[in-house]
C-alpha positions in Angstrom: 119.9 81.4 127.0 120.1 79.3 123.6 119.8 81.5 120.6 116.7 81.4 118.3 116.5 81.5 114.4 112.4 81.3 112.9 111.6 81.4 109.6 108.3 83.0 108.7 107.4 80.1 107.6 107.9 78.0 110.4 106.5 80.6 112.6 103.2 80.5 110.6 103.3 77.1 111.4 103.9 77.5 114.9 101.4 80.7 115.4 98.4 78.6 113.9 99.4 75.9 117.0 99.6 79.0 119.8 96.4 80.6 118.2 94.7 76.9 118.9 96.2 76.1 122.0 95.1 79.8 123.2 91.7 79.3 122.1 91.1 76.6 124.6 91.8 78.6 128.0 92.9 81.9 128.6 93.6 82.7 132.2 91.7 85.0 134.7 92.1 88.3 133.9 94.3 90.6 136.0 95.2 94.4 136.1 99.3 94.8 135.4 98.5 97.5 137.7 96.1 96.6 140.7 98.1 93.1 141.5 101.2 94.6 142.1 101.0 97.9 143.5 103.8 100.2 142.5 106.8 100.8 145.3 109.2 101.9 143.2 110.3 103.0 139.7 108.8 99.9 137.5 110.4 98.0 135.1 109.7 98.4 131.2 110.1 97.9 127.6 109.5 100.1 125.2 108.3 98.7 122.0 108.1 101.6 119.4 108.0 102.5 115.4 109.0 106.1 115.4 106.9 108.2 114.2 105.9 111.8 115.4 104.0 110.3 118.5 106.2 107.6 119.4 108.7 109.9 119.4 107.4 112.1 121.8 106.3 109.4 123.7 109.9 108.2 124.2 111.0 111.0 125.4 108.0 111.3 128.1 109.5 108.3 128.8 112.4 108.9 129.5 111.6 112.1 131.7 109.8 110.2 134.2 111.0 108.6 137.5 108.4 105.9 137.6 109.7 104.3 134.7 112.9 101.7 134.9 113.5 101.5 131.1 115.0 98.2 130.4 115.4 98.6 126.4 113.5 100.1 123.6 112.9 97.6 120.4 111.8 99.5 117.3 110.2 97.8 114.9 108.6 98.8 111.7 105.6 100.3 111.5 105.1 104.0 110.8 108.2 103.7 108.8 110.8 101.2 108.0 112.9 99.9 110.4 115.7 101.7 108.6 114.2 104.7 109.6 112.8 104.1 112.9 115.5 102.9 114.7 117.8 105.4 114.1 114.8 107.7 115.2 114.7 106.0 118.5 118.5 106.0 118.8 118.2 109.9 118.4 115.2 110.4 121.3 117.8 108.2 123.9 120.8 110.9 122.7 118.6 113.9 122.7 117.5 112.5 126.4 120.7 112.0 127.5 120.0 108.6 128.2 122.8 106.2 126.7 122.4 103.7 129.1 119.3 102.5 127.4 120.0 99.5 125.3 118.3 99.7 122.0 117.2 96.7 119.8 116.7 96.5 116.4 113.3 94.1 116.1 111.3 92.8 112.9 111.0 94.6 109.4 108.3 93.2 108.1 105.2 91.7 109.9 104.8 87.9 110.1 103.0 87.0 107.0 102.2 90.6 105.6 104.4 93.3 103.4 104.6 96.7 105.6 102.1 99.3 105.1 104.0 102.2 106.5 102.2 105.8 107.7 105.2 108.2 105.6 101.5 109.8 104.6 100.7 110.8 108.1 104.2 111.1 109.4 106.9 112.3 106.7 109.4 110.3 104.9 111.5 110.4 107.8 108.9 109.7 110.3 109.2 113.0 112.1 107.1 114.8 110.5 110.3 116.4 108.5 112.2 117.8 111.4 115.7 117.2 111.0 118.4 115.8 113.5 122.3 114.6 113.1 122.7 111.2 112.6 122.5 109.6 115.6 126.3 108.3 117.2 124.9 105.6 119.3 124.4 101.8 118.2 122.3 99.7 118.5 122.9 96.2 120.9 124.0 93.5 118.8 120.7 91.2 119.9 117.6 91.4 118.0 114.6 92.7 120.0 112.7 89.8 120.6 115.8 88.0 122.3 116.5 90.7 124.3 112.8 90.6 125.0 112.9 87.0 126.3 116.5 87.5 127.9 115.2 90.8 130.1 111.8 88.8 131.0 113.7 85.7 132.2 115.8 87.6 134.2 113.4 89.7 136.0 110.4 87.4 136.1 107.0 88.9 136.7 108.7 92.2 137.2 108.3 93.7 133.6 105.7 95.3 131.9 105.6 95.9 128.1 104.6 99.2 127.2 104.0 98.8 122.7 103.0 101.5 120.9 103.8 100.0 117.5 102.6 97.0 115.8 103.4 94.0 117.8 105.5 91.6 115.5 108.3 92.1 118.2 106.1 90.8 121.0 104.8 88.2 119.2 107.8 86.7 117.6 109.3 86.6 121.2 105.9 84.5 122.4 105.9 81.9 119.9 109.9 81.1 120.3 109.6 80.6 124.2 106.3 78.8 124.8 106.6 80.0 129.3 107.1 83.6 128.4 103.8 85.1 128.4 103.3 84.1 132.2 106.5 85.9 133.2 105.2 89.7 131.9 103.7 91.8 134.6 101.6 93.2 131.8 101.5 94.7 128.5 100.4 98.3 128.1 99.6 99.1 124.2 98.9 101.8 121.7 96.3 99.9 119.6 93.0 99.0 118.8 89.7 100.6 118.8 85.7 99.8 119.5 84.6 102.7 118.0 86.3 102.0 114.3 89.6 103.1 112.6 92.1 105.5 111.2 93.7 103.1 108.0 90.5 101.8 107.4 87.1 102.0 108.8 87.5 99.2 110.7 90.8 98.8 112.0 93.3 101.1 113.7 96.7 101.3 112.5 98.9 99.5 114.7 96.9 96.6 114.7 96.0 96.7 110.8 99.6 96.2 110.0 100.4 93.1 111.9 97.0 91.6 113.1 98.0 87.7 113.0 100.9 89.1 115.7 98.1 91.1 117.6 96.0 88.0 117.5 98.8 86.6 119.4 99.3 88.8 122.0 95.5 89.3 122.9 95.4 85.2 122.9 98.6 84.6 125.2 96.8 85.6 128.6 99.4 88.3 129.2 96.9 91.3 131.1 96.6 93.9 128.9 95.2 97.7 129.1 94.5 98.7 125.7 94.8 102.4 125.0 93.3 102.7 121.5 91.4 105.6 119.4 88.8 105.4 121.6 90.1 107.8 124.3 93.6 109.0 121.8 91.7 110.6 119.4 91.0 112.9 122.2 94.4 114.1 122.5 95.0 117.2 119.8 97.7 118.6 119.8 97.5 122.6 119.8 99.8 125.6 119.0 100.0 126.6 122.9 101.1 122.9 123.9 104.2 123.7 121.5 104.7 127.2 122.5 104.7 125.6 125.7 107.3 123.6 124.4 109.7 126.3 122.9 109.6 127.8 126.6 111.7 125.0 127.5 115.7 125.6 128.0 116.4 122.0 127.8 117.5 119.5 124.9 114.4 117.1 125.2 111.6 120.4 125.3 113.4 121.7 121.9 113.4 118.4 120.5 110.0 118.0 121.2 108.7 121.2 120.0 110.5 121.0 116.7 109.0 118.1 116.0 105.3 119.1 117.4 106.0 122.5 115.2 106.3 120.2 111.9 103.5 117.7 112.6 100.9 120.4 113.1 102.1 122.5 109.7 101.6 118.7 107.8 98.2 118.6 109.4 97.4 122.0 108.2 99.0 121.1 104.8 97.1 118.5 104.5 93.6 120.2 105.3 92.9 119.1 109.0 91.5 121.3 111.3 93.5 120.3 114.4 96.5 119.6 115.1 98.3 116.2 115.3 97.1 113.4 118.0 99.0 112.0 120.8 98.5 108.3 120.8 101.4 107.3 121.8 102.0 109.5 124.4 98.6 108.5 126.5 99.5 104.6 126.4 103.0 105.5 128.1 101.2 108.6 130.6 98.4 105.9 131.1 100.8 103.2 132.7 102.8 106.4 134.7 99.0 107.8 135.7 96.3 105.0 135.4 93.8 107.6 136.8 94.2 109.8 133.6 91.6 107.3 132.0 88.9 105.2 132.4 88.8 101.6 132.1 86.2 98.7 130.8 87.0 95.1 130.4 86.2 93.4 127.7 87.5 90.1 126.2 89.2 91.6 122.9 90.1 89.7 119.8 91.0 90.3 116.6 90.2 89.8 112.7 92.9 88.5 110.7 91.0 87.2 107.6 88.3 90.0 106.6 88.5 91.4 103.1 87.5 95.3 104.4 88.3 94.0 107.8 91.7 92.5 108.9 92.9 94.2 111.7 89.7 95.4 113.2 89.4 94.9 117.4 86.3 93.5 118.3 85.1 94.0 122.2 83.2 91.4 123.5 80.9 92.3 127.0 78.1 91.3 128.4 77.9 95.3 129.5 77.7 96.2 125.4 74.2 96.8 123.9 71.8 99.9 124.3 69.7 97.7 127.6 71.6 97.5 131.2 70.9 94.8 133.4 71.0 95.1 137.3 74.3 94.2 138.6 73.6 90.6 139.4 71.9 90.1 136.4 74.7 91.3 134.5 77.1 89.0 136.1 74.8 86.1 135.8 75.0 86.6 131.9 78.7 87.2 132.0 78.5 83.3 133.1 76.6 82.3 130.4 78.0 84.6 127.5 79.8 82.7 124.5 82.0 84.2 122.1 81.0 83.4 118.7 82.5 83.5 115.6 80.6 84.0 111.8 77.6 82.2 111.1 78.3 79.3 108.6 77.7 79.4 104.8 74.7 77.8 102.9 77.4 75.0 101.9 79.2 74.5 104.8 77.5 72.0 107.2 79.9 73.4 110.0 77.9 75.2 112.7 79.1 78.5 114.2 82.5 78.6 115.9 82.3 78.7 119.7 85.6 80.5 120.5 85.2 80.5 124.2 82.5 79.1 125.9 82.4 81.5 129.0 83.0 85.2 128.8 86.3 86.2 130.7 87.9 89.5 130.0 92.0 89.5 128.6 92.1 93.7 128.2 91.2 96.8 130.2 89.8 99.3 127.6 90.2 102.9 127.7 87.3 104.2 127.1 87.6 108.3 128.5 90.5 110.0 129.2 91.2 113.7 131.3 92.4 115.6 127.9 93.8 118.6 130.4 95.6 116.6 132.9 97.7 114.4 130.1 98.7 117.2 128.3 100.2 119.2 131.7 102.0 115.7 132.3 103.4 115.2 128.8 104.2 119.2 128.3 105.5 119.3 132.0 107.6 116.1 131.7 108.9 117.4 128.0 109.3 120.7 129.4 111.0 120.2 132.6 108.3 122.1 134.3 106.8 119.3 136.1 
């Protein structure tokens, strides 16, 4: 495989050529989990910017059978990559785990500085708990190389589960123009319908990188989106970590140490419940799809808004207060446009078509069994289930 150097500056140039070429055709929409029913433990990446959820949502990870765990690529996000990967390198020692390969990815987005979360999730990104430096290294390729080298070799086979910003992702799609057709799917923390948690339009993940989201959404890889729309439903509570201390293994105190100190920073900080697992659902959600509920939508995303950059916007002919009759409804599905802003006073542009048809590229969640996730992540965690 020949090895890749990109400026930001030439991948701005190549992005604005993807983002053009993608706005032409994207391809039918598929389910990374209805076209190839699971036989066997599946194979993953783990895209990640540790953080007190993504933390917890590595080790869920790494406690469960179904998953094949190719590599985990921190990037930066929550914190600075100098932070975050040594926090994943921790989670694969405190798991036992070594054989994971770990990547170091991107420390800055693609044309933006980091905006990092310390607020949300402590200088260290784990809410404060403490842990000994971590002896394992990191793999001497960076993560979107090892992304394209792990694709290529198991082709259609791998399923991208991101529950960071996506600079990783998309730095890997714009140096190998075939690679988005060789992802089973892509399984993301991000996003939102139903407004944000940085600003009041755009959730986190996303917000930080959006020109790389933009990317991803646009590459015709199927995506489920697991956004605030069914993870702000996910508290975490004093009995899931008491739950937690129960457990006589390395990965359940691990976890509850770190649950411990993200629910004393909420209460420092004057919220009334504990911390929520985003993370942790996108990763149970590919494990257990039937933890959630889906809808499709065709999802894109603002990149040049002054209050807005980063903000998902879910296009369906389903939306709106009025249902039509089945038939109906897939009748205007045919005849549905996507449309971009109306055009100035002095512009003699008319409004941007963006795709002349609807046709879905993301599941959404849009509900989620509360109960049920938590006794898979606290069992996994635990060693109880």
């Amino acid at each position: 495989m020949t090895r890749f150097r990109l400026t930001r500056r030439q991948f701005v140039a190549t992005s604005t050529s993807a983002l053009a070429i993608g706005s032409l055709a994207v391809p039918a929409f598929a389910s990374p989990f209805s076209a190839n029913p699971r036989t066997g433990p599946s194979r993953v990446i783990i895209d990640t910017d540790p953080g007190v959820d993504d933390a917890l949502a590595l080790l869920l990870a790494m406690r469960s059978p179904e998953l094949k765990i190719e590599g985990i690529t921190p990037v930066a996000g929550n914190v600075p990559l100098e932070l975050g990967l040594p926090n994943a390198l921790r989670m694969v020692e405190i798991s036992g785990r070594t054989e994971i390969p770990v990547a170091a990815g991107a420390k800055v987005p693609l044309v933006r500085r980091l905006v990092t979360a310390t607020y949300a999730h402590g200088e260290n990104g784990l809410g404060g708990a403490v842990f000994p430096e971590p002896q394992l290294k990191p793999i001497a390729l960076p993560a979107a190389e090892f992304i394209r080298q792990t694709v290529h070799k198991y082709p259609g086979e791998v399923t991208l589960l991101t529950i960071g910003p996506l600079t990783n992702i998309a730095t890997a799609l714009n140096a190998d123009s075939g690679l988005a057709g060789q992802f089973q799917g892509l399984v993301m923390m991000g996003g939102s319908l139903s407004g944000g948690n940085i600003t009041p339009a755009a959730e986190f993940n996303i917000y930080v990188d959006p020109e790389a989201a933009r990317i991803v959404f646009q590459s015709g890889i199927p995506i489920t989106m697991v956004g605030l729309d069914v993870t702000r439903k996910t508290s975490l509570t004093d009995e899931h970590v008491r739950r937690l201390e129960a457990g006589q293994n390395p990965v359940s105190q691990a976890a509850a140490k770190i649950a411990r100190n993200a629910i004393n920073h909420n209460r420092e900080q004057g919220f009334l419940v504990g911390p929520n697992m985003h993370d942790s659902l996108a990763i149970a959600a590919f494990i257990d799809p039937s933890l959630l509920k889906f809808k499709d939508y065709y999802i894109d995303i603002e990149t040049t808004g002054e209050l807005t950059a980063g903000e998902t916007l879910g296009y369906s002919p389903r939306a709106g207060d009025l249902r039509r009759s089945p038939e109906m409804e897939k009748q205007a599905a045919e005849r549905m446009s996507i449309r971009g802003s109306a055009p100035t006073l002095a512009s003699t542009k008319t409004s941007p078509v963006i795709r002349d048809k609807f046709v879905p590229n993301a599941r959404v969640g849009m509900d989620v069994d509360s109960a049920r996730f938590f006794d898979l992540l606290i069992g996994r965690l635990s060693g109880t289930k």
